[in-house]
C-alpha positions in Angstrom: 114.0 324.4 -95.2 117.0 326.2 -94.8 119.6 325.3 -92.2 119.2 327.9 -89.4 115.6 327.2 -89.4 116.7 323.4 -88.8 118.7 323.9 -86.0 116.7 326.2 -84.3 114.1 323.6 -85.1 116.4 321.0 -83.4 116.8 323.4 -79.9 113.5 323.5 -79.8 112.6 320.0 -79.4 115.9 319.5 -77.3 114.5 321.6 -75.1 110.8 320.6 -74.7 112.0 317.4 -74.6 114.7 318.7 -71.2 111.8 320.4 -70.1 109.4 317.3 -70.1 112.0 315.4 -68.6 112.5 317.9 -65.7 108.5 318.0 -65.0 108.9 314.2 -65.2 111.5 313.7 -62.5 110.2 316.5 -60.3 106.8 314.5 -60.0 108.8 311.3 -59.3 110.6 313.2 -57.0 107.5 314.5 -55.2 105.9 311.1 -54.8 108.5 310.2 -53.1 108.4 312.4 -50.3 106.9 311.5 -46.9 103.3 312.6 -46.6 102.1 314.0 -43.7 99.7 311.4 -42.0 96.4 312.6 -41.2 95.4 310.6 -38.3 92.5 313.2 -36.9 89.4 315.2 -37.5 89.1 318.3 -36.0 85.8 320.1 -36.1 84.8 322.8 -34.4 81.2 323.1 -32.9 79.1 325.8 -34.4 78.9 328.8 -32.8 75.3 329.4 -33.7 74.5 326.6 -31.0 75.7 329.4 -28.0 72.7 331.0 -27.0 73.2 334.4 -24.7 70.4 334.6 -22.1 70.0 336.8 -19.3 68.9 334.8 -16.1 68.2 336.4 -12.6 71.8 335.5 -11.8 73.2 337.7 -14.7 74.1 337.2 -18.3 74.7 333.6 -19.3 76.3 331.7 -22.4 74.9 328.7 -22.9 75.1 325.5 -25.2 72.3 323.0 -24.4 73.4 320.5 -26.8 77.1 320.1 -25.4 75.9 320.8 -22.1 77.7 323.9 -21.3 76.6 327.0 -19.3 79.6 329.6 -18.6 78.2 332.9 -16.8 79.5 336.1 -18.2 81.0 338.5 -15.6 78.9 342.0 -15.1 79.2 344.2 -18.1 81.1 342.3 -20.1 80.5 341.9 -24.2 80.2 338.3 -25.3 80.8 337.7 -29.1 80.4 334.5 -31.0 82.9 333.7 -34.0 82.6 332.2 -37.3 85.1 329.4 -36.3 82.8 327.9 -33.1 84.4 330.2 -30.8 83.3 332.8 -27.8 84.9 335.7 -26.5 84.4 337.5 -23.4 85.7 341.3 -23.0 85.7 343.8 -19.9 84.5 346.9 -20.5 87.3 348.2 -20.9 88.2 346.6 -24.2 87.8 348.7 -27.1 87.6 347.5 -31.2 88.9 348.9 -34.2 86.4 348.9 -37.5 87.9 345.3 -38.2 86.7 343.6 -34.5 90.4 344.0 -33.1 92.0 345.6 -30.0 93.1 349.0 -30.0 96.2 349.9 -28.7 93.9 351.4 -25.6 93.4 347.9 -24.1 96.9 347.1 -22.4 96.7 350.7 -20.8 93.5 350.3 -19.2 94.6 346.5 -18.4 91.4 345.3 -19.9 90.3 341.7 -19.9 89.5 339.0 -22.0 88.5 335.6 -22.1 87.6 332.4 -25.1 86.1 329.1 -25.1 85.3 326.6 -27.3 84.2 322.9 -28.0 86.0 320.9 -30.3 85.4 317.7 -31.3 87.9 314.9 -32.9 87.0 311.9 -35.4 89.6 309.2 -35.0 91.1 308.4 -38.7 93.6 305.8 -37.6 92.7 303.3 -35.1 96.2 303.0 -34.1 96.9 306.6 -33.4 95.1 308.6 -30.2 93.2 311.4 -30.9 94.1 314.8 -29.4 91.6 314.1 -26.8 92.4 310.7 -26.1 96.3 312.0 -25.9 95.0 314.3 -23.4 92.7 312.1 -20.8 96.3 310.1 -21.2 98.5 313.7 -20.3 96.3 314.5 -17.4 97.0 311.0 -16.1 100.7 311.1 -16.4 100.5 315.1 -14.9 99.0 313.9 -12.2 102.0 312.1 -11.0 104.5 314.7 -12.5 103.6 318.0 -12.8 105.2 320.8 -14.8 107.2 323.5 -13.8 109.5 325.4 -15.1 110.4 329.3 -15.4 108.1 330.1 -18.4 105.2 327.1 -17.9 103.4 325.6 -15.7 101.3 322.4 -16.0 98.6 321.0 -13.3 95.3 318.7 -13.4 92.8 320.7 -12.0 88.6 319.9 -11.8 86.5 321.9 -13.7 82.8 320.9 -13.4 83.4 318.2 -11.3 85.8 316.7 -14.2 89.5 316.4 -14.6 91.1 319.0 -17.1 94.9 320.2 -17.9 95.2 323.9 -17.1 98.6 325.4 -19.0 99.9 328.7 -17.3 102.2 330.5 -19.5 104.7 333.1 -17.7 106.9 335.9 -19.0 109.2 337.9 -16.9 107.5 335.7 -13.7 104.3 337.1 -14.5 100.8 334.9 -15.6 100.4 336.1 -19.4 98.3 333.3 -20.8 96.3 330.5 -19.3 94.2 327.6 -21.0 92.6 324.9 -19.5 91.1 322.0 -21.2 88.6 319.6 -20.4 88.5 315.9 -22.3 84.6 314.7 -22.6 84.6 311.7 -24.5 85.8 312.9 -28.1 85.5 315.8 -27.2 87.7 319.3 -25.7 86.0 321.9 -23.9 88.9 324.6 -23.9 88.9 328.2 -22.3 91.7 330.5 -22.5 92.4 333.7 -20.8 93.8 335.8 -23.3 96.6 337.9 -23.4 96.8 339.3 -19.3 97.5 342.8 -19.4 96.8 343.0 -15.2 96.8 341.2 -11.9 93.0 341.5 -12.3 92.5 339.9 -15.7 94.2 336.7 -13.6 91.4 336.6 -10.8 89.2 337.5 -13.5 89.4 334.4 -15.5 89.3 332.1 -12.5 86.2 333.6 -11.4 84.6 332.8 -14.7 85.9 329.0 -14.6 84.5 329.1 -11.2 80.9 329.2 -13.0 81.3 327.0 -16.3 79.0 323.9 -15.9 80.0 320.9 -17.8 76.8 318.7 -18.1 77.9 315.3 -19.8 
């Protein structure tokens, strides 16, 4: 074997032997990092449970398993989401070929509005679940609620239960609301969408004005 096939024989092996050390270490190093503690379950209910009816009253969505019934506001489209959710849209709101918003919508100040159920599987006994950390928020809001130039935070009753409703301002004007109701180990959550008028506001109250929460 000639000598310049030894050494490069030689930086060979010095090297695999660096580079197993490196992989080495860097695993070392990674078990050594904190891990992110997974103290939850989320899971979302499936949206094939929603069924849309159409009652003397009007146009209904309703979930008889969870108990909920939200009525659906005259001519608006109701679509139900691969990831549990529901969405409610104004006739004004128009879709591209991909199911989103064209530019059109903030023009014609068209509406929306979403709800969904989620429910939470405790994983550690020692840490609240999001909707145990809520019940506990709504009972600590209703002593100090939340104000401040871009949020407010009050317990209001939705269904004859108590629920956190989130207001979300920009430029002193309501942009986003979400209120969420704790059932057990469970959320019921609606959300206005993005507000593009004064009437997308009244809107979205009108429509919690009809949910019915029956658990």
């Amino acid at each position: 074997m000639s000598k310049k096939t030894k050494i490069i024989i030689s930086v060979i092996i010095i090297f695999l032997i660096f580079l197993v050390g490196g992989i080495f270490y860097w695993w070392l190093w990674k078990e050594k990092l904190p891990k992110e503690k997974i103290t939850q379950k989320r899971i979302p209910i499936d949206s094939t449970e929603y069924e849309i009816k159409d009652t003397p009253e009007g146009k209904i969505v309703e979930n008889k398993k969870e108990g909920l019934t939200v009525k659906v506001p005259e001519g608006w489209i109701v679509k139900k989401y691969e990831d549990g959710s529901v969405g409610l849209f104004s006739p004004e709101i128009e879709f591209d070929q991909y199911g989103g918003f064209l530019k059109s919508v903030r023009e014609k100040g068209a509406c929306a509005a979403g709800f969904e159920i989620l429910k939470y599987e405790k994983l550690n006994p020692e840490i609240p679940t999001y909707a145990e950390h809520l019940k506990i928020s709504i009972e600590e809001m209703q002593r100090n609620p939340v104000e401040e130039d871009t949020i407010k935070s009050e317990v209001i009753t939705l269904s004859n239960k108590l629920g956190l409703k989130t207001i979300h301002f920009r430029e002193g004007k309501e942009k986003y609301i979400r209120v969420e109701i704790p059932v057990n180990n469970k959320v019921y959550s609606f959300n206005s969408g993005l507000i593009f008028s004064e009437k997308c506001f009244e809107e979205f109250n009108k429509i919690l004005e009809t949910v019915s929460i029956n658990r």
